[in-house]
N, CA, C and O atoms as CSV, one atom per row, in Angstrom:
chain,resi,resn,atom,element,x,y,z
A,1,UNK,N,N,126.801,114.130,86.012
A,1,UNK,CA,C,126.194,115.420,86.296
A,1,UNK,C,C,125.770,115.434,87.762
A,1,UNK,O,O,125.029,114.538,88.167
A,2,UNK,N,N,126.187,116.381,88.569
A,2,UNK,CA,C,125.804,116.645,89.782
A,2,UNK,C,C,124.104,116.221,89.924
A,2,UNK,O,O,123.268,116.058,89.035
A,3,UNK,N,N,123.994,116.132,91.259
A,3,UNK,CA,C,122.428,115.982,91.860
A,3,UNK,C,C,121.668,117.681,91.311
A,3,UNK,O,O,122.043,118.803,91.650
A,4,UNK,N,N,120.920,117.430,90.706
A,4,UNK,CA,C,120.166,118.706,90.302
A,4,UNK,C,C,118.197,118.496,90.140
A,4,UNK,O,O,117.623,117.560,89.583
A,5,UNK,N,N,117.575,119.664,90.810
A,5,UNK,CA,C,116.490,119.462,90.904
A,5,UNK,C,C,115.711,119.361,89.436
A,5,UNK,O,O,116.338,120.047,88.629
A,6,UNK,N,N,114.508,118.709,88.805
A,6,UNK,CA,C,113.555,118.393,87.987
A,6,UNK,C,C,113.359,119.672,87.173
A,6,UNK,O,O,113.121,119.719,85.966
A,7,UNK,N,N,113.542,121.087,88.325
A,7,UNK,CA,C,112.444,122.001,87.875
A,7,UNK,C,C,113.947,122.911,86.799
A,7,UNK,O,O,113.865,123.298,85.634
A,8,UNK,N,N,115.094,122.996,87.685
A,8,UNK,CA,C,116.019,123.055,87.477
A,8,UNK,C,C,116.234,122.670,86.190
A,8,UNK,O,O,115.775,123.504,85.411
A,9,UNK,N,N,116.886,121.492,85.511
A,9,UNK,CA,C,117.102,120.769,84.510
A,9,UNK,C,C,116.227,121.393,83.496
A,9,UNK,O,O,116.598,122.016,82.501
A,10,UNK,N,N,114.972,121.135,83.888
A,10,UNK,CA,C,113.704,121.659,82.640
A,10,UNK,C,C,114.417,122.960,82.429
A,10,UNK,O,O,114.990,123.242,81.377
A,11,UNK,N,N,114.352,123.771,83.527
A,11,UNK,CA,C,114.452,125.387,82.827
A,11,UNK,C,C,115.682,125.757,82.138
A,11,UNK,O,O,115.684,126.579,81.221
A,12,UNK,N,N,116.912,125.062,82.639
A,12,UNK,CA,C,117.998,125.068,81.484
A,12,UNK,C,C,117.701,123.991,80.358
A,12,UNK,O,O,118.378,123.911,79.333
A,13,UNK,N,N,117.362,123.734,80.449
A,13,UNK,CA,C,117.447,122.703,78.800
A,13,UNK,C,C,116.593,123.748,78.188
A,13,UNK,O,O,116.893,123.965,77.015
A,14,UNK,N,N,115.327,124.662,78.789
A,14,UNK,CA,C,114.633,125.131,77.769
A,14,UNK,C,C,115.309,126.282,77.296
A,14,UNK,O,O,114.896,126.804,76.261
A,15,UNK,N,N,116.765,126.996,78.184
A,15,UNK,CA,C,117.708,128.217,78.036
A,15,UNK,C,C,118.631,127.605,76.832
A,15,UNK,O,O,118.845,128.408,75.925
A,16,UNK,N,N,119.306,126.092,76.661
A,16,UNK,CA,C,119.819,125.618,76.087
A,16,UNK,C,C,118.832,125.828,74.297
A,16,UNK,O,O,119.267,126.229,73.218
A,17,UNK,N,N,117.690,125.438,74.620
A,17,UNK,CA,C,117.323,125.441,73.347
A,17,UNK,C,C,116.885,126.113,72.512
A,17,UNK,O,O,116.609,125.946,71.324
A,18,UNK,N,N,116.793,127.426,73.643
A,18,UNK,CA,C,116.312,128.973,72.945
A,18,UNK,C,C,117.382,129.305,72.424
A,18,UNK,O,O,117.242,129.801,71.306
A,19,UNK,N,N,118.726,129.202,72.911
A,19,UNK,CA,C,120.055,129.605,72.955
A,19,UNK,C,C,120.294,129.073,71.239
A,19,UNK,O,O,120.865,129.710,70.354
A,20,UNK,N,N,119.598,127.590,71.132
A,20,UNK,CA,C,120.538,127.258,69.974
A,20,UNK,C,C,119.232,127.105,68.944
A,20,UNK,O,O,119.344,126.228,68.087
A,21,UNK,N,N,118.398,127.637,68.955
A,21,UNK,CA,C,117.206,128.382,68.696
A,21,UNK,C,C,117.868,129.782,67.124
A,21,UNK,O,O,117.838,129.892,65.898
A,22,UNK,N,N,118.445,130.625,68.539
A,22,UNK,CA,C,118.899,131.669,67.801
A,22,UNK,C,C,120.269,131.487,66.690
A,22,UNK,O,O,120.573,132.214,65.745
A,23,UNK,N,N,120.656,130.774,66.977
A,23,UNK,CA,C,121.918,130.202,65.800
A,23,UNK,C,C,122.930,131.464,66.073
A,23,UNK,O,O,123.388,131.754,64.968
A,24,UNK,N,N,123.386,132.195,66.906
A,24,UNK,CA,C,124.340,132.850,66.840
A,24,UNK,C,C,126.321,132.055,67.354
A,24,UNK,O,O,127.482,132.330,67.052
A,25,UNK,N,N,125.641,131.070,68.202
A,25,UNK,CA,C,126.628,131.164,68.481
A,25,UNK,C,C,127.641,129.804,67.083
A,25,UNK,O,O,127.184,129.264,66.076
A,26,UNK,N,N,129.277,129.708,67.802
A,26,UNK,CA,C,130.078,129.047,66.773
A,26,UNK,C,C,129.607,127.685,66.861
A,26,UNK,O,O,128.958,127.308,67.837
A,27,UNK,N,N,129.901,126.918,65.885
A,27,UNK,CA,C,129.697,125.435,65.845
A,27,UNK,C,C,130.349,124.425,67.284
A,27,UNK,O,O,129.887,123.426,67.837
A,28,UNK,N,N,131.369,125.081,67.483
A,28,UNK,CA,C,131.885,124.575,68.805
A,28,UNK,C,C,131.242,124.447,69.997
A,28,UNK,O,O,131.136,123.484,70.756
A,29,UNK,N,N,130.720,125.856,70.063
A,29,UNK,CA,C,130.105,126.373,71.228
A,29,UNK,C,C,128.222,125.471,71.258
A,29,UNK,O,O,127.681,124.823,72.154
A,30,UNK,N,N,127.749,125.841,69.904
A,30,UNK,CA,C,126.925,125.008,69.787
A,30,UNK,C,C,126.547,123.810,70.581
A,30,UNK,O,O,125.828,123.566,71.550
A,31,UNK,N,N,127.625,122.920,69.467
A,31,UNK,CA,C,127.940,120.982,69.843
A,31,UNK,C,C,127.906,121.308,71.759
A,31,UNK,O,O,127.330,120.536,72.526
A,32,UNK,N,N,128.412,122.186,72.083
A,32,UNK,CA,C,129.218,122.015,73.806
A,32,UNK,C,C,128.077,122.461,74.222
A,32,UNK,O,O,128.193,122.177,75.414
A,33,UNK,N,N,126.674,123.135,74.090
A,33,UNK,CA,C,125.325,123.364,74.634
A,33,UNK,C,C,124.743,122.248,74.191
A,33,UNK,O,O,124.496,121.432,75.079
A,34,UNK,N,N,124.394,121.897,72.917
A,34,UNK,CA,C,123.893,120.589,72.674
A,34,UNK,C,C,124.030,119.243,73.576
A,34,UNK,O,O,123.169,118.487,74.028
A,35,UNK,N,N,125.536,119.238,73.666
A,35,UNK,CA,C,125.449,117.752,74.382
A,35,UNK,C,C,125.464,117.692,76.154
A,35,UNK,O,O,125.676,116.680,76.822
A,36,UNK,N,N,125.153,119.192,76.718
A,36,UNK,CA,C,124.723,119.146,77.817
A,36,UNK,C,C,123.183,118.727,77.844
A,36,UNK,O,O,122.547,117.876,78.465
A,37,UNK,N,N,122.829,119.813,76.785
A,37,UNK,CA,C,121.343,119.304,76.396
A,37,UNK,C,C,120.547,118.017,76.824
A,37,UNK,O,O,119.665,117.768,77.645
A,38,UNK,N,N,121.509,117.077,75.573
A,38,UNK,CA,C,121.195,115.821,75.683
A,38,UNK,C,C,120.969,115.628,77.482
A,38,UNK,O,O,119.974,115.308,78.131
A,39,UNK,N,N,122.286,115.960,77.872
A,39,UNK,CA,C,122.789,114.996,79.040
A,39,UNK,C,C,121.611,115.694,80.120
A,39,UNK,O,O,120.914,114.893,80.743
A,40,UNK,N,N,121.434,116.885,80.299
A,40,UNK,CA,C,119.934,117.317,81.074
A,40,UNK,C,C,119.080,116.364,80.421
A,40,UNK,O,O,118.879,115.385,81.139
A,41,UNK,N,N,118.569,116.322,79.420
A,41,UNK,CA,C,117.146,115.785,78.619
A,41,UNK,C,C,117.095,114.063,79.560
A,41,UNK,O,O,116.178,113.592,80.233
A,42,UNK,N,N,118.442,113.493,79.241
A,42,UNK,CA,C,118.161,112.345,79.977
A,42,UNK,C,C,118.159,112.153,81.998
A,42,UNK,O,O,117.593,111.303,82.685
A,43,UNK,N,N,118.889,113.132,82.345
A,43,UNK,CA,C,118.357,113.077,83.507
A,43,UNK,C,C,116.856,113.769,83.776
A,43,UNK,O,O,116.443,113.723,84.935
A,44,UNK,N,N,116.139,114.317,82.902
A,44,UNK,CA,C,115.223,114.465,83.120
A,44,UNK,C,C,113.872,113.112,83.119
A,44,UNK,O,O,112.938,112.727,83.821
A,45,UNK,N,N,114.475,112.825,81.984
A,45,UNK,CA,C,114.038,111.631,82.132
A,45,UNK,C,C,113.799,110.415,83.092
A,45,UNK,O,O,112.811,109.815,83.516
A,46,UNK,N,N,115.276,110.319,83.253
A,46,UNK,CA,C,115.307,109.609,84.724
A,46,UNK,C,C,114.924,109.910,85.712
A,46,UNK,O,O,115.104,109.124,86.643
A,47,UNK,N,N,114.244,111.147,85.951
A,47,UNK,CA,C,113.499,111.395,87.189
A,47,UNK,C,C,112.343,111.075,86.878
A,47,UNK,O,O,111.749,110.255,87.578
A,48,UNK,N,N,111.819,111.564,85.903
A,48,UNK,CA,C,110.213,111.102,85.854
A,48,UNK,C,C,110.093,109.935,85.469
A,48,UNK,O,O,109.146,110.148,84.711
A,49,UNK,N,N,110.355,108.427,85.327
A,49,UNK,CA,C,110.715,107.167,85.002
A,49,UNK,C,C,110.681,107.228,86.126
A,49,UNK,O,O,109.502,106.985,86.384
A,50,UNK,N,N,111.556,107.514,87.686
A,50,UNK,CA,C,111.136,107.538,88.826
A,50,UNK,C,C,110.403,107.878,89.512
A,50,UNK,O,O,110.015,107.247,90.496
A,51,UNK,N,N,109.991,109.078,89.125
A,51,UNK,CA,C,108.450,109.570,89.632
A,51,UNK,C,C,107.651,108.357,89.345
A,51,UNK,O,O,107.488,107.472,90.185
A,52,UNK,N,N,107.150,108.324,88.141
A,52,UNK,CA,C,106.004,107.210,87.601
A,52,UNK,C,C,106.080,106.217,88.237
A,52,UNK,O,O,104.973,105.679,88.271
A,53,UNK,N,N,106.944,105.578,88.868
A,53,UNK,CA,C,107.107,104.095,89.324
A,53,UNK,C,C,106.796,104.450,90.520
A,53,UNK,O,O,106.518,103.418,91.130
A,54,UNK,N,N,106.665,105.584,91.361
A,54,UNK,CA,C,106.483,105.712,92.854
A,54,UNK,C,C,104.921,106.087,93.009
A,54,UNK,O,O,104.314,106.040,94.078
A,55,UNK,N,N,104.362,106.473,91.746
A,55,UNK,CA,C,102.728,106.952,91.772
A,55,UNK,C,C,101.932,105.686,91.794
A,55,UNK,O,O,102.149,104.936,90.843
A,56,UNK,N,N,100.971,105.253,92.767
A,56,UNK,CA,C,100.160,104.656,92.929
A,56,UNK,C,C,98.855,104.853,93.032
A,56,UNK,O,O,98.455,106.002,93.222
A,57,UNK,N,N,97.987,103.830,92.934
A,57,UNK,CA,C,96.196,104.946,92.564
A,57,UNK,C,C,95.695,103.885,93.237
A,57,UNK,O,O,95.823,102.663,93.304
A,58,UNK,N,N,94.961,104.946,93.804
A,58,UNK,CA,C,93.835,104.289,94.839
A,58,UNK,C,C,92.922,103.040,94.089
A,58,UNK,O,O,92.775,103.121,92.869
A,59,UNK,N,N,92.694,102.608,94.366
A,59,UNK,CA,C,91.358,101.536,93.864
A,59,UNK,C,C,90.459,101.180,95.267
A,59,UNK,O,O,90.703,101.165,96.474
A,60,UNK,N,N,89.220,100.887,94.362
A,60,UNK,CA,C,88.020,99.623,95.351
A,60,UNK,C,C,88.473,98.539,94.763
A,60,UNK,O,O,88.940,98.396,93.633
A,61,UNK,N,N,88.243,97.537,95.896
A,61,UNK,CA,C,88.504,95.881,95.753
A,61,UNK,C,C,87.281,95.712,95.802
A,61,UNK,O,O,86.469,96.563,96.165
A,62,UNK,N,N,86.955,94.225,95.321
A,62,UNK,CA,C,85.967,93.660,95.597
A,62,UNK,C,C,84.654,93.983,96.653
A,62,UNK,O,O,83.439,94.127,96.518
A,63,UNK,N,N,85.606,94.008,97.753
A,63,UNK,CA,C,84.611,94.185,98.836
A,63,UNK,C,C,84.138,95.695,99.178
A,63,UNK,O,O,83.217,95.975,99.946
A,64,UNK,N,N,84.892,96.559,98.509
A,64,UNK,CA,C,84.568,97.983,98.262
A,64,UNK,C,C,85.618,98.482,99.444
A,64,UNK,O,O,85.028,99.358,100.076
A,65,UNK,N,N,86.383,98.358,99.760
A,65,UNK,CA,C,87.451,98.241,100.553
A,65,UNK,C,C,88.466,99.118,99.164
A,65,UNK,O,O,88.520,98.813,97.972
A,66,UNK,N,N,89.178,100.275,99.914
A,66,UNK,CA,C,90.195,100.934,99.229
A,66,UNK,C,C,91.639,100.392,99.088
A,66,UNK,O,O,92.024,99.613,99.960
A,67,UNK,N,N,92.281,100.647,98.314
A,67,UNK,CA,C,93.570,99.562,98.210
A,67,UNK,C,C,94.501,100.319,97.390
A,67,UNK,O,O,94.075,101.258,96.717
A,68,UNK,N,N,95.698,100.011,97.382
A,68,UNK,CA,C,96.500,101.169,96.692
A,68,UNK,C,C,97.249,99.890,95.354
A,68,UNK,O,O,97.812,98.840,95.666
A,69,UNK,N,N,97.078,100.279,94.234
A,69,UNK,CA,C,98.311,99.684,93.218
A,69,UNK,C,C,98.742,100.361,92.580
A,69,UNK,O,O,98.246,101.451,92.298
A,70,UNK,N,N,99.972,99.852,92.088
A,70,UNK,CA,C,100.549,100.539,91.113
A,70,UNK,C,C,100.070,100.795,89.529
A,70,UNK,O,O,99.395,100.212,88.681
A,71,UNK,N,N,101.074,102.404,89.701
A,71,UNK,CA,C,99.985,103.394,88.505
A,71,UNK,C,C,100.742,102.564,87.235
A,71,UNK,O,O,101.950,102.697,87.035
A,72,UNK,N,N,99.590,101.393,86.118
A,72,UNK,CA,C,100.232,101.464,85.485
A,72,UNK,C,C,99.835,102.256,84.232
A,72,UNK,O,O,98.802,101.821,83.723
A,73,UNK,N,N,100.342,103.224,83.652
A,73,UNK,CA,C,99.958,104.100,82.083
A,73,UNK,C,C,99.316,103.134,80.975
A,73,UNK,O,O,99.826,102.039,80.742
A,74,UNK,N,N,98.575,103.429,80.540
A,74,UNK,CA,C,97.840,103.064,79.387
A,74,UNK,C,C,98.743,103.046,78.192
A,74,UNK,O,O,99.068,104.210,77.955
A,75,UNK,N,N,99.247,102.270,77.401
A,75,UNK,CA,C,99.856,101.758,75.924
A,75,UNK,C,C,99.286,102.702,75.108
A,75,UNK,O,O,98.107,103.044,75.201
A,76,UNK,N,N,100.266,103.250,74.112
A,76,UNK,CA,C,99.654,104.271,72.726
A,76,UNK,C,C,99.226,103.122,71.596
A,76,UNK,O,O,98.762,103.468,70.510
């Protein structure tokens, strides 16, 4: 899939799913929105998997000195 922006991707996958939402169209046509679907859903993914790894958060050290580490997310 071509280079395509975050905001991009989101707003068709959400056209994709209104689309198959409404159930009009053929089973063919369906499957052939669906598995773009997918294929947006995971580059969406892969951007924010990249986002997250580039976000870092400020902290105090010890000495009260500011310091940057990496953001790691809290476990469910």
């Amino acid at each position: 899939m071509a280079e395509i922006r975050f905001e991009d991707a989101l707003k068709r996958l959400e056209e994709i799913v209104d689309t198959l939402e409404k159930g009009e169209l053929s089973l063919e046509k369906s499957l052939k929105i669906f598995e773009e679907g997918v294929k947006l859903s995971r580059v969406c993914n892969k951007m924010l998997d990249k986002a997250e790894k580039k976000v870092e958060m400020l902290m105090q050290n010890k000495n009260g000195e500011l310091e940057t580490r990496p953001f790691e997310p809290e476990e469910e």
